[in-house]
C-alpha positions in Angstrom: 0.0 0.0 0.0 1.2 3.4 -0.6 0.4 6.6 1.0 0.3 10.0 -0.2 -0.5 13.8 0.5 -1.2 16.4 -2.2 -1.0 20.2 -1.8 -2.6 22.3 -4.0 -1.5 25.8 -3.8 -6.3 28.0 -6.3 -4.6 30.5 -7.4 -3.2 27.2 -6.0 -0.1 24.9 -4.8 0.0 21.1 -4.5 1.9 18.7 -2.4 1.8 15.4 -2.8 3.6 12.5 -0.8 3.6 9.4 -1.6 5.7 6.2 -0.2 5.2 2.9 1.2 3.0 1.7 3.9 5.9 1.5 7.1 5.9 5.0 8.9 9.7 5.0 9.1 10.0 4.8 4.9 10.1 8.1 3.2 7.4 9.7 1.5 7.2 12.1 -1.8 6.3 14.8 -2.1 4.8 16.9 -4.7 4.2 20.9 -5.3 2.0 22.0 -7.4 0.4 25.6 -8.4 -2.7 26.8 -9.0 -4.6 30.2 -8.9 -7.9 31.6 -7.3 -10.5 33.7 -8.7 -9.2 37.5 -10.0 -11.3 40.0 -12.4 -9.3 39.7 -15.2 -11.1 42.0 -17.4 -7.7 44.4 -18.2 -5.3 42.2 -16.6 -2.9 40.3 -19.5 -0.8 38.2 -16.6 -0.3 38.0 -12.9 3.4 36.2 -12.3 5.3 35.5 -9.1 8.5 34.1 -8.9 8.8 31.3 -6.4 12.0 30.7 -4.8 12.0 28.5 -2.0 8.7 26.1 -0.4 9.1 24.7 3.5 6.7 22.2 5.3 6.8 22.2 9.4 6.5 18.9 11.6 4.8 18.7 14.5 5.2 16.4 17.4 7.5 13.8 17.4 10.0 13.2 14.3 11.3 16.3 14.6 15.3 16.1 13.6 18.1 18.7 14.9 15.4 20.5 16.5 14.5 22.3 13.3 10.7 21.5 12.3 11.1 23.0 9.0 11.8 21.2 6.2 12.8 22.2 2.8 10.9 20.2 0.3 12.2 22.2 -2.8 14.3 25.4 -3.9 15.4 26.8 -7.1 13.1 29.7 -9.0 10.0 29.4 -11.0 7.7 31.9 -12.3 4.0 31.0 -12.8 1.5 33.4 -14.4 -1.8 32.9 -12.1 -4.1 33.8 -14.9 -3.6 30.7 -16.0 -3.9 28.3 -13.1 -7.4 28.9 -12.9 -10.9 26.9 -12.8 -9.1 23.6 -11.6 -5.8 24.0 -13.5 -2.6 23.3 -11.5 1.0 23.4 -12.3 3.5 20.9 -10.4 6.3 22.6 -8.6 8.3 19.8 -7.1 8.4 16.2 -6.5 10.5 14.6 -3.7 10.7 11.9 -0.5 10.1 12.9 3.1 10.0 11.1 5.9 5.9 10.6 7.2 4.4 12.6 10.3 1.6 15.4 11.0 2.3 19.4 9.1 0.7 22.1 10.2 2.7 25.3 8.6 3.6 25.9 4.6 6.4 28.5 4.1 6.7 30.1 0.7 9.0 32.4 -0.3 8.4 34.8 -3.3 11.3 36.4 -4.8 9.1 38.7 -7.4 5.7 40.0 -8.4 4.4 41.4 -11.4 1.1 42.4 -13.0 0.4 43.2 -16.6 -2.5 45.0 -18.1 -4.1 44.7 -20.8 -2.7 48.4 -22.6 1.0 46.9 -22.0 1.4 49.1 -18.9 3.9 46.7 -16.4 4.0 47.0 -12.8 6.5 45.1 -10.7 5.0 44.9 -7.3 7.1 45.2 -3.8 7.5 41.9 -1.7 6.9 42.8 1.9 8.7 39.5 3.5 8.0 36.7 1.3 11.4 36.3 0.2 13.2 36.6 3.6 11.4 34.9 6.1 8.7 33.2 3.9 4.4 33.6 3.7 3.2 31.2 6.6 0.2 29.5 5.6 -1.2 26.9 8.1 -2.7 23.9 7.8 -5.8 23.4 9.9 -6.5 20.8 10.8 -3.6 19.6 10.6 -1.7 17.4 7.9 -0.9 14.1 9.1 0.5 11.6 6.5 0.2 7.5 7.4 1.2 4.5 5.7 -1.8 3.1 3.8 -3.3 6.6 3.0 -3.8 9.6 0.9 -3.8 12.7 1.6 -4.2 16.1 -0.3 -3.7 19.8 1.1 -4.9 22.5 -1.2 -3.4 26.2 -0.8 -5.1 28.5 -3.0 -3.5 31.8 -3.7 -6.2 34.3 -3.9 -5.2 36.6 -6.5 -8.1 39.4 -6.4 -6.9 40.5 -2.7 -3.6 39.3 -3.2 -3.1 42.3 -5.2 -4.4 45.2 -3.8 -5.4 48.1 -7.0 -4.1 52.0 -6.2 -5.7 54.0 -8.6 -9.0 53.2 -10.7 -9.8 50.0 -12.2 -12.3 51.6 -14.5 -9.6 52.4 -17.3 -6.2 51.1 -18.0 -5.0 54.5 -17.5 -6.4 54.7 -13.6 -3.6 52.1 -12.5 -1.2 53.1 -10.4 0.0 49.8 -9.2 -0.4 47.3 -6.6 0.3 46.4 -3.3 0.8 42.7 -3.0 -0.1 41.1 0.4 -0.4 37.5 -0.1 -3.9 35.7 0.9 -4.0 32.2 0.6 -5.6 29.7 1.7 -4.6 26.0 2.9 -7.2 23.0 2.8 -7.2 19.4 3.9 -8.9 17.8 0.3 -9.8 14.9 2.7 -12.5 17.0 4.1 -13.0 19.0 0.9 -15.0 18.5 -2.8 -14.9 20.4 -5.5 -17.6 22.1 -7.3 -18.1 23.2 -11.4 -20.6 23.6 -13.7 -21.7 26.2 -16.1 -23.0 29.4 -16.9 -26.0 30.2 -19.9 -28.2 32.1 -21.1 -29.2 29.1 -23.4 -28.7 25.7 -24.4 -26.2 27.6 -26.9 -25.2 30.4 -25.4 -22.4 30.4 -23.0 -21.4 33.4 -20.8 -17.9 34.2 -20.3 -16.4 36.5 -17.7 -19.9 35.4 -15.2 -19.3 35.7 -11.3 -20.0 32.5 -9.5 -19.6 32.3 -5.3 -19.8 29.8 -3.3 -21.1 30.8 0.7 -22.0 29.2 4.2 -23.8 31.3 6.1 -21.9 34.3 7.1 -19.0 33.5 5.8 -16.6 35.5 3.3 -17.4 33.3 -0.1 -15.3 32.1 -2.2 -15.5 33.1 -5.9 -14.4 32.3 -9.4 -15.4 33.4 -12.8 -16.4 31.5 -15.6 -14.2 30.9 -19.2 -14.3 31.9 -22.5 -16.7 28.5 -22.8 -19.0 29.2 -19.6 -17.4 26.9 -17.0 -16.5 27.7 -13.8 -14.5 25.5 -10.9 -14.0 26.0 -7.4 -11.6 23.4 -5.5 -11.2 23.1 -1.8 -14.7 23.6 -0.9 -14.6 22.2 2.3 -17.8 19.5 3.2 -21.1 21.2 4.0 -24.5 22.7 2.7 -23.5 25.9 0.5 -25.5 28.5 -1.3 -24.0 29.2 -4.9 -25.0 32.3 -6.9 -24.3 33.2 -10.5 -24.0 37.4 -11.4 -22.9 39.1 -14.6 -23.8 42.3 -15.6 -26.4 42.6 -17.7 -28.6 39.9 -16.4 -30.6 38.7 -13.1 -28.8 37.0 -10.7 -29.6 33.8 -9.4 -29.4 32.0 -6.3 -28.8 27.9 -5.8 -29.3 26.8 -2.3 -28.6 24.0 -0.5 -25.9 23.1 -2.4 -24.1 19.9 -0.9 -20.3 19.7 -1.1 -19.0 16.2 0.0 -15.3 15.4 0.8 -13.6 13.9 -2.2 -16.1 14.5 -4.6 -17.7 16.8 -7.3 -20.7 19.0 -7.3 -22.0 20.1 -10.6 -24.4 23.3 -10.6 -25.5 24.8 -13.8 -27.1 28.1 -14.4 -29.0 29.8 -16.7 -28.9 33.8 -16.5 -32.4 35.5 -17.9 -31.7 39.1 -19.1 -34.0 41.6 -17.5 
């Protein structure tokens, strides 16, 4: 038997490890990418430059007394724009030893954003490349022979970089401040959900707005392609209400959505104009 953890970072990375069934074999571990919902209408690309990616044990195991581990270095830039609706892009693949995670450290050497008028902005790391962006891992990650397990961190783009200026024209950028939201889920306990966006059988909207909410909550969000599909991963299991906007048509509202662990929810809409 073999057992294995994936991270995904929506815009988000992936880890998986994998190894045999005895807790004192190594296991492997793979990074992947992937990006979160953004409103793309005049950006052209959203890059950062990866540098470094660490992974902190908990409890026993724990070697030198360092907790950190360093599961892959080097540099890699990845354009977010196009690690979106379920796409991913693998950052590393190696062997670690089993045990519980509760702590990601990435470290970002660069930012940039380009819109759409071929204005560039290069955008100021605050402490990503010295001491790393913690993201935890709650509940915790804990990786046992005989098992799978996948951790999603999705990179949400839209607040990750923060507008000055107006939105409303190319020429009311100013730049961007980037502090780095992301967020890191267990996939054991999460489901993913996708569908499409109408207006008929034939008719596909692009650029739509779909969010995904439980109760209160902040939601999470997407937008659909150029074919009318949209995908959230990492939903975490639970009852949601989803709702579909785009200007220029109603809104509507699906509730009672159900999201269940390892699995996928499909919710189509069809947008009426007024």
């Amino acid at each position: 038997m073999k057992k294995s953890i994936v991270l995904f970072l929506a815009a988000t990375i992936v880890m998986i490890i994998t190894g045999c069934s005895k807790d004192n074999e190594n296991g492997r571990l793979v990074v992947k990418v992937t990006d979160a919902p953004f409103p793309i209408e005049l950006i052209g690309s959203a890059t950062v430059t990866i540098n470094k990616v660490e992974i902190r044990k908990t409890g026993d195991g724990i070697s030198d007394g360092n907790p950190f581990l360093v599961v892959w270095t080097g540099e890699k830039t990845l354009n977010l724009l196009k690690l979106r609706n379920g796409e991913v892009e693998e950052l590393t693949d190696m062997l670690v030893t089993p045990g519980e995670f509760d702590l990601v450290r990435l470290y970002v050497s660069q930012a940039n954003l380009e819109i759409e008028d071929g204005g560039s902005f290069e955008v100021k790391i605050p402490s990503g490349s010295q001491t790393g962006i913690k993201i935890f891992i709650n509940p915790g990650l804990i990786i046992e022979g005989g098992l799978t397990a996948e951790l999603l961190l999705d990179f949400d783009l839209s607040n990750s970089f923060v507008l000055q200026g107006n939105m409303e024209s190319p020429a009311g950028i100013k730049g961007f401040h980037f502090k780095p939201v992301i967020r890191a889920v267990n996939n054991s306990t999460a489901g993913r959900l996708e569908g499409t966006v109408s207006e008929s059988e034939t008719i596909k909207i692009a650029g739509a707005t779909v969010t995904a909410k439980q109760g209160d909550a902040e939601g999470i969000t997407t937008t659909t392609d150029a074919e009318g599909h949209y995908a959230i991963l990492g939903l975490k299991a639970g009852t949601y209400s989803v709702v579909a906007s785009k200007e220029g048509y109603q809104t509507v509202t699906t509730n009672d959505v159900k999201i269940v662990a390892g699995n996928k929810t499909v919710v189509n809409f069809t947008l009426a104009k007024p």
